[in-house]
PASEFI-72305 format. One record per residue (C-alpha): y negated, z, x; residue in three letters. Coordinates in steps of 0.1 Angstrom, whole numbers, plus 5000, padded with zeros to 4 digits. Layout:
BEGIN
YZXALA;...
This chain:
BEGIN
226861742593UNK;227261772631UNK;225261982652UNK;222561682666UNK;221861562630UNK;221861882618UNK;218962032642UNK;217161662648UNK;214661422636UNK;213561062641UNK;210860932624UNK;210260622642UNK;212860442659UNK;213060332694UNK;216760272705UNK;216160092737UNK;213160362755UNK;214560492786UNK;212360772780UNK;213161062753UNK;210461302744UNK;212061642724UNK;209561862704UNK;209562212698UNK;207362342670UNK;205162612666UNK;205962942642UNK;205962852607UNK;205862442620UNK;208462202610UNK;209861872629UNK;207661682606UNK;204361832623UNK;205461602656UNK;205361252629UNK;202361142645UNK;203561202681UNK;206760952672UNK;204360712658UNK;202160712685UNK;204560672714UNK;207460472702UNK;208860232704UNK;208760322740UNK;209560672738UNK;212360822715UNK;210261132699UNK;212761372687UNK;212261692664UNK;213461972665UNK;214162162628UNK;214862482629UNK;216762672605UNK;214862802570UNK;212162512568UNK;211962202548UNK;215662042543UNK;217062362560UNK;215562552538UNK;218462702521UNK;219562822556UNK;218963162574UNK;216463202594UNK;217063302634UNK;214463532648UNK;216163552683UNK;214263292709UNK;217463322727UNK;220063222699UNK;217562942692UNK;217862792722UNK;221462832730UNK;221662632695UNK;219362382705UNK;221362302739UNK;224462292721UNK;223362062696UNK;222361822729UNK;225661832748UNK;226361532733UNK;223661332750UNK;223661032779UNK;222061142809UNK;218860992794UNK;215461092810UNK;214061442790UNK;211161562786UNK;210961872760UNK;207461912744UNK;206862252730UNK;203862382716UNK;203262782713UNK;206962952698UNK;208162632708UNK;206862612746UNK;209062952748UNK;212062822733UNK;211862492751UNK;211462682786UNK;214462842773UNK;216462552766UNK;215262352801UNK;216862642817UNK;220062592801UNK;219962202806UNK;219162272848UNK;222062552844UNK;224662362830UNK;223361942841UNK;221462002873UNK;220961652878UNK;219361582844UNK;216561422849UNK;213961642830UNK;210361772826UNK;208762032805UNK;205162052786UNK;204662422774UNK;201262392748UNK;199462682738UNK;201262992756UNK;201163222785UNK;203463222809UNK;206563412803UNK;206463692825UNK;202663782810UNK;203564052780UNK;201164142756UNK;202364402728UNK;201664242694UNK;203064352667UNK;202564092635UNK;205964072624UNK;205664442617UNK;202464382593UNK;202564272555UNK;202363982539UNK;198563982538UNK;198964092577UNK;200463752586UNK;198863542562UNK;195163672580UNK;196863582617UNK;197563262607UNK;194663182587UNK;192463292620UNK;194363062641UNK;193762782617UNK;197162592618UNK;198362322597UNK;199962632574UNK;196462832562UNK;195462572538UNK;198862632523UNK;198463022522UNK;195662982498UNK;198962892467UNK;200563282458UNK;203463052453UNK;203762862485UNK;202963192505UNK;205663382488UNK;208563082497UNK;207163022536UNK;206163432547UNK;210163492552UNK;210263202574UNK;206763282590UNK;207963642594UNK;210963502609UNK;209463282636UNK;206763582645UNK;209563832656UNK;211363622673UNK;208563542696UNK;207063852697UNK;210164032705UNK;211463782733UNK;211263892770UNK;211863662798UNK;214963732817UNK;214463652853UNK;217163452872UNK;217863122884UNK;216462782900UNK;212962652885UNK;214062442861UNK;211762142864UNK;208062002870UNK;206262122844UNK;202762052825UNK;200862322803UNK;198562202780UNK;195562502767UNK;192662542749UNK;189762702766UNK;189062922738UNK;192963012726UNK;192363352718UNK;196363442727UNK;196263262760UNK;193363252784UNK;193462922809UNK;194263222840UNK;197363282817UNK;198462952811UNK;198062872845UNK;200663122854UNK;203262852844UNK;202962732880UNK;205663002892UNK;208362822872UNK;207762472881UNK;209262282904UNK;206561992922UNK;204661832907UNK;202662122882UNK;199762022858UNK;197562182839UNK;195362032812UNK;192762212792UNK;191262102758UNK;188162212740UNK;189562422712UNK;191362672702UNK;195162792696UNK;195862452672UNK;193762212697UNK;197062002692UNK;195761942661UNK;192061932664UNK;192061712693UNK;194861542685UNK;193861182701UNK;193361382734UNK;197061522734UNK;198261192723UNK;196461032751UNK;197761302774UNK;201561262761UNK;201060862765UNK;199860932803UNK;202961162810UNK;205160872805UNK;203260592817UNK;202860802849UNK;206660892849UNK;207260462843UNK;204960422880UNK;207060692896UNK;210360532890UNK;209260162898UNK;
């Protein structure tokens, strides 16, 4: 298996789009939690998935708890690619990892075209000392049940918790041990999407995103709280629909 099929999904397919949207998921989330993104937006967007290693078909794999390592995997696995126009989509462990990987497209293609939306974090210069990874089982299972994420119904099955905590423990250190390394141009214009009650990122914090982007910057905040993703989900598709159609005006 080569290194694109290996770390990408299509669930809907849309050959022809000019457009290609890239989605980074959350910790504990799988490329399948972005299915309803690719149905919403193709044909006229190619959504693509990222799947990182230890989840769902990649479940016999080691997991990679380094944001950086994940993101020099996830470029790799795109050298391959036309200069087709990017956006990556990335929504809380993802926004950092896609940030990541944006800066390694604008390092090494600086005339990709490219934008960025970074979902449900705080800029990455704004530390905050957490320390979950470090906790038990029953430590994690309580953060994610109070963030009420796709994953807390599933934490209710001794079973299911027992086969998904290495992969949520995982996903947890590598995001709560990665540090932003300062350095080079702003990779592109980017758009932050928050909740205004997202008790790990106030709207002040997510609006700190401003630093990195090139013109234009946007911010957009939804009632809700860290999974507003998923509890307004017609909002963000809306939102993800007006991106493109807005990016369709710009180039005519």
């Amino acid at each position: 298996m080569n290194d694109e099929s290996l770390w990408f999904r299509r669930f809907e397919a849309a050959a022809t789009a000019a457009n290609r949207l890239v989605c980074f998921p959350h910790a504990g989330g799988a490329a399948s939690y972005f299915l309803p993104v690719a149905r919403a937006l193709a044909p006229d967007v190619d959504v693509v998935s990222v799947q990182y290693p230890g989840r769902q078909d990649r479940r016999g794999e080691p997991c990679i708890d380094d944001i950086n390592v994940l993101a020099d995997r996830v470029h790799q696995a795109m050298r391959s690619w036309s200069r087709q126009t990017l956006t990556l989509f990335g929504h809380s462990m993802g926004a950092v990892i896609a940030f990541e990987v944006a800066r390694r497209i604008r390092r090494d293609r600086p005339d990709q075209s490219l934008r960025l939306i970074v979902s449900g974090r705080r800029a990455p210069h704004v530390h905050k000392p957490e320390r979950v990874h470090l906790g038990d089982d029953a430590r994690i299972a309580a953060e994610i049940r109070s963030l009420g994420g796709t994953e807390a119904a599933l934490l209710r099955d001794p079973e299911v918790l027992a086969m998904i905590m290495p992969t949520l423990r995982s996903d947890y250190r590598a995001v709560e041990t990665y540090r932003y390394a300062p350095g080079g141009p702003r990779p592109c214009p980017i758009t932050v999407f928050t909740g205004d009650r997202d008790p790990h990122t106030t709207v002040d914090e997510a609006r700190e995103w401003e630093q990195y982007s090139q013109e234009p910057f946007g911010l957009k905040v939804f009632e809700g709280g860290h999974f507003f993703v998923s509890s307004r989900s017609a909002e963000v598709l809306a939102a993800l629909a007006e991106h493109f159609a807005g990016a369709a005006r710009g180039a005519r």
